[in-house]
N, C-alpha and C positions, 0 to 999 in steps of 0.2 A: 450402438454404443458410441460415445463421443468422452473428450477427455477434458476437464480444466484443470489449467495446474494455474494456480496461486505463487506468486513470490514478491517479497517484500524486498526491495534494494540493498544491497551490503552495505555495510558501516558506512557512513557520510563523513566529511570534514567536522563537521558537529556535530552528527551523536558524539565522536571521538573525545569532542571538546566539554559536551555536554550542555549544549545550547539548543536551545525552543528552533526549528528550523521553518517550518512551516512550507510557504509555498518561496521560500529565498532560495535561489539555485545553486546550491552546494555542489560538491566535486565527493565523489566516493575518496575514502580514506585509502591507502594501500593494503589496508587487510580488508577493507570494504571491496577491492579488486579482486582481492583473493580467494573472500566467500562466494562473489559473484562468478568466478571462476571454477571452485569445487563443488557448486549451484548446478552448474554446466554438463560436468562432468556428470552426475548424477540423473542428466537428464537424458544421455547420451541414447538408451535405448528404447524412449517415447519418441512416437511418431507426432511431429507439432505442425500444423497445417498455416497456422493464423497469429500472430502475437499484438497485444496492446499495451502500451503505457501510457503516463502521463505524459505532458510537457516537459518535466523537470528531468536534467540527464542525469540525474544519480539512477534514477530509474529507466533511463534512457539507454546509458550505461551500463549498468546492472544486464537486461538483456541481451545487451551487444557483445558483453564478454561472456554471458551464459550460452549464449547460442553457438560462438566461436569454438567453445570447449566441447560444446557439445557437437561437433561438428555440424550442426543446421543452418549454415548460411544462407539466403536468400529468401527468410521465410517473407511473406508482407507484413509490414509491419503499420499499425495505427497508431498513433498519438492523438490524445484528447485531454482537454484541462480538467472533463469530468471526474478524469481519477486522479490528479492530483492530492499532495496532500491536504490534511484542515489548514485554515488559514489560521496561524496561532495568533493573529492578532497584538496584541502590542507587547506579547512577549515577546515574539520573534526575535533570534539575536541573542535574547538573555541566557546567561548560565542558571542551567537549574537548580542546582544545590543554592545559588543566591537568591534565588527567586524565590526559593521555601522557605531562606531565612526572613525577605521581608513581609514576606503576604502569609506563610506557616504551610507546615510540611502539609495538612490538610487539605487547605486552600488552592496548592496546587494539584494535588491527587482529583481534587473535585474537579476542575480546568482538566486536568490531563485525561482520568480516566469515565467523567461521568458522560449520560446519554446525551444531555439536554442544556448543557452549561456552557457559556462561550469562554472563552477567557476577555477580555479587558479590550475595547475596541479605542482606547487612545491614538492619535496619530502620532507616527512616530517616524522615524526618520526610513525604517523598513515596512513601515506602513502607510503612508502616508492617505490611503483613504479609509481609512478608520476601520479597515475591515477585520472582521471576527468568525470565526465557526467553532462551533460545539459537533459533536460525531451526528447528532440526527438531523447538523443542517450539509453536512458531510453526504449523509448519506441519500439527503435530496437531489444532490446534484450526479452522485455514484452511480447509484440504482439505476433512474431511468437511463440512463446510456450503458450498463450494464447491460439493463435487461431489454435493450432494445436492439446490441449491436452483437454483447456475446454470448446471450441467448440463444440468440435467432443461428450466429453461428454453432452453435453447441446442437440444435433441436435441426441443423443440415448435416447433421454426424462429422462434422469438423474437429480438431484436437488444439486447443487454443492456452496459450499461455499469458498473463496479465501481467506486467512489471508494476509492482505499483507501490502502494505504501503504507506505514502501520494504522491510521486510519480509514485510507480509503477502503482498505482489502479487511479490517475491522469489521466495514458495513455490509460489504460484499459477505463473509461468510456468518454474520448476523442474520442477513437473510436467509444463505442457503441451510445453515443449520436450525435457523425458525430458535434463534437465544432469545428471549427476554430482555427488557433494559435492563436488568441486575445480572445478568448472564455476562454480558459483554461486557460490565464492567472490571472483569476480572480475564476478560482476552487478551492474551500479548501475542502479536504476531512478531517470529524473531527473524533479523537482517538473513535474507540470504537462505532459506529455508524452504526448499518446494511442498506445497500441499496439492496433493493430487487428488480431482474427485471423478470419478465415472459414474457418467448418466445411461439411463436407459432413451428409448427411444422417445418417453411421453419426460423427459429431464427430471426424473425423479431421481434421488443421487443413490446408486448402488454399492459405493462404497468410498470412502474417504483415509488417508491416508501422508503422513510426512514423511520426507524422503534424506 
């Protein structure tokens, strides 16, 4: 049996503000410390062998106070841009509520929640190489280094936790729950929230679980 626990980073300076964040390096909010802290605590009596996040310290963070409270110091830890967030592309930066009012509350729902849709690849002064992703080009770049690094340790009976974020971890449990594109369009992974799965020895998931 082996364990992954799922967690998405606590509040950020921008969800707080309500700005498209993307891959721009925010700083957790002080309740985003807090959830990342009662995260922690929560995890206190899982045995964790291995941890991974992105680049980005909100999620970098996020672990760092989870593990602390959790008293697990010294686990190893990976960092990879694979799990970063989507690249919001020329939203980045913008407040959402105004972004609904110019493009319509729709237009952003299709951008924010749909499979295959990028949002707006303009250069912009947070983007300046015009880059864009939608969740299934998200999940091109998730997946295989998912399934290549914490797989592999999950299928060595290792207990591994992922700091990452509401899209990347989107695609990640798109896979393991085998959702549909119209399934996932209705996923919200919430800040700071452990999902816990346990696999059997062939990684078949036994049972799943928020904490």
């Amino acid at each position: 049996m082996s364990l992954l626990i799922l967690i998405r980073h606590g509040e950020s300076q921008w969800n707080l503000e309500n700005r498209f964040t993307g891959w721009v390096d925010v700083e957790l909010s002080e309740k985003g410390k807090t959830e990342a802290e009662a995260a922690g605590k929560k995890l206190a009596p899982y045995k964790i062998d291995k941890a991974y996040t992105s680049v980005l310290k909100r999620a970098i963070n996020t672990l760092d106070i989870a593990m602390k409270a959790a008293g697990k110091t010294g686990i190893p830890v990976t960092r990879n841009q694979a799990l970063n967030e989507r690249h919001y592309g020329a939203l980045q930066g913008l407040n959402k509520a105004e972004t609904a009012k110019k493009y319509s509350d729709e237009q952003v729902h299709i951008w924010r929640r749909s499979y295959d849709v990028p949002p707006p690849t303009d250069k912009t002064e947070l983007n300046p190489e015009g880059i864009s992703e939608s969740l299934k080009d998200t999940a091109a770049r998730t997946l295989p280094y998912f399934n290549s690094q914490v797989m592999k340790d999950l299928k060595e009976g290792k207990n591994v936790i992922v700091a990452a974020h509401g899209n990347s971890l989107r695609s990640i449990v798109m896979e393991l729950d085998k959702m549909t594109k119209e399934q996932v369009l209705e996923l919200n992974i919430p800040t700071a929230v452990p999902i816990v799965y346990e696999f059997d020895a062939n990684l078949k998931t036994v049972s799943k679980k928020t904490l």
